[in-house]
C-alpha positions as CSV (number, residue, x, y, z in Angstrom):
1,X,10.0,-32.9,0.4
2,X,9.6,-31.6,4.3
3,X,12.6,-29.5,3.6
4,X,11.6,-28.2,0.7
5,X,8.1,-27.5,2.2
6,X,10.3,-25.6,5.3
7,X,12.2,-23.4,3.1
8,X,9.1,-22.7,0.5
9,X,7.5,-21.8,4.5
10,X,10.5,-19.5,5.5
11,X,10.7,-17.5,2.2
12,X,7.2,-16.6,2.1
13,X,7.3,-15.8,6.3
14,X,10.2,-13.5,4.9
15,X,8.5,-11.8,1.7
16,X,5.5,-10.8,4.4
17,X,8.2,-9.3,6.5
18,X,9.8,-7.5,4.0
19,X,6.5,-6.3,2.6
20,X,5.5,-5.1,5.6
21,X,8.5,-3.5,6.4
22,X,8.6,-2.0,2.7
23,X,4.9,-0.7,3.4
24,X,5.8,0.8,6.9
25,X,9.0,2.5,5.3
26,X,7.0,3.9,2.3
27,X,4.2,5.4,5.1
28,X,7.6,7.1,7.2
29,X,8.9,8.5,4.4
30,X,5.1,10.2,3.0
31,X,4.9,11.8,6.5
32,X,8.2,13.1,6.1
33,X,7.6,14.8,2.9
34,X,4.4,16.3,4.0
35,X,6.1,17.6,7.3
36,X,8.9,19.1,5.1
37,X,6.2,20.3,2.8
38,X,4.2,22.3,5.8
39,X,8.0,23.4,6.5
40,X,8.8,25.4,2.8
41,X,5.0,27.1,3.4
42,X,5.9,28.4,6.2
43,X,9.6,29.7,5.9
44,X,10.5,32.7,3.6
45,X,11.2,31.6,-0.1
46,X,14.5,32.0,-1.6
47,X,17.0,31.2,1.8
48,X,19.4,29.1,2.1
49,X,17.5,26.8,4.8
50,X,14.6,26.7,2.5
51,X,16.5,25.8,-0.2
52,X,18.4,23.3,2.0
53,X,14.7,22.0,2.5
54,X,13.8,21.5,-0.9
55,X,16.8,19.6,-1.3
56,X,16.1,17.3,0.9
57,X,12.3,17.0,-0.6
58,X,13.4,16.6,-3.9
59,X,15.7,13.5,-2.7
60,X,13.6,11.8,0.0
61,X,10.8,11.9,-2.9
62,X,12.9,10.9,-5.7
63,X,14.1,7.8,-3.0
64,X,10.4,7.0,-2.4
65,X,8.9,7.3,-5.9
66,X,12.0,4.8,-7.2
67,X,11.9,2.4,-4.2
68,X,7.7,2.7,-4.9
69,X,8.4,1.6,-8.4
70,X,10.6,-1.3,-7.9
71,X,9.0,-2.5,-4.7
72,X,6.1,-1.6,-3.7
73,X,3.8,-1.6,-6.4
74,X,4.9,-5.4,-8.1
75,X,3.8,-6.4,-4.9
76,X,1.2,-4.7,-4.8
77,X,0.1,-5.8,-8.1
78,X,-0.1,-9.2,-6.9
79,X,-2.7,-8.5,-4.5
80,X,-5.4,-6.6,-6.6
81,X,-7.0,-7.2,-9.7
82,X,-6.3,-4.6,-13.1
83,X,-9.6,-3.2,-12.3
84,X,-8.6,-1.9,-9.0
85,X,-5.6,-0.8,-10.1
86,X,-7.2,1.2,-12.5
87,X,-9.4,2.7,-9.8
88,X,-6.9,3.6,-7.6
89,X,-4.9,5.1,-10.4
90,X,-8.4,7.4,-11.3
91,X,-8.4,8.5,-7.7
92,X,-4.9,9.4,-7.6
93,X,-5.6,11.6,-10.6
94,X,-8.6,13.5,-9.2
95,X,-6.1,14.1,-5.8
96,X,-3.9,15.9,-7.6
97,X,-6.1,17.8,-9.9
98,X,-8.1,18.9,-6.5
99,X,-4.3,19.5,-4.8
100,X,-3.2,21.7,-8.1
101,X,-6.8,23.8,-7.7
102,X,-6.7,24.8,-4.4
103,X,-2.6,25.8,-4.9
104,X,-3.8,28.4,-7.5
C-alpha cells in the first residue's frame, strides 16, 4: 500500500512538472510568433527572407496549435469548469474579431 501510495505521489509530482513545463513551452513559443510577426511588418513583402520568415511562422504555429490540442488544453480542461471554458472561448473570439478590424 506505502508503495503504491509513493508511486501514485511521484506520477502526480511528474504530471505538475510536465504541465508546467508544457505551459512555459507553449508561452516561448507565443512570444516567438509575435516577435516573428513584428518581423514580416516590418521587412519588404515578397523576399526571400520574408518568405523564409513566414515559413518558419507557419511551422512554429502549426507545432504550437497541435501540441496545444493534444496537451495543453486536456489539462487544462481538468482544471476549469464548461462554463469557463465557454468564457474563455467568447473572449478568444472578440480578440480576434478586434485583431481582424484594426488589420483592415
Amino acid at each position: 500500500m506505502i508503495l503504491k501510495l509513493g508511486n501514485s505521489e511521484a506520477l502526480a509530482d511528474a504530471k505538475e512538472v510536465e504541465s508546467r513545463d508544457t505551459t512555459l513551452e507553449a508561452l516561448e513559443e507565443h512570444k516567438v510568433m509575435k516577435r516573428l510577426v513584428k518581423e514580416l511588418d516590418k521587412n519588404q513583402k515578397g523576399t526571400e527572407e520574408w518568405a523564409a520568415k513566414l515559413k518558419v511562422l507557419q511551422e512554429n504555429t502549426e507545432h504550437h496549435v497541435e501540441e496545444a490540442e493534444t496537451e495543453l488544453f486536456p489539462e487544462c480542461k481538468k482544471f476549469i469548469s464548461t462554463e469557463e471554458s465557454e468564457e474563455i472561448a467568447l473572449e478568444i473570439e472578440k480578440f480576434k474579431k478586434e485583431q481582424l478590424s484594426t488589420k483592415k
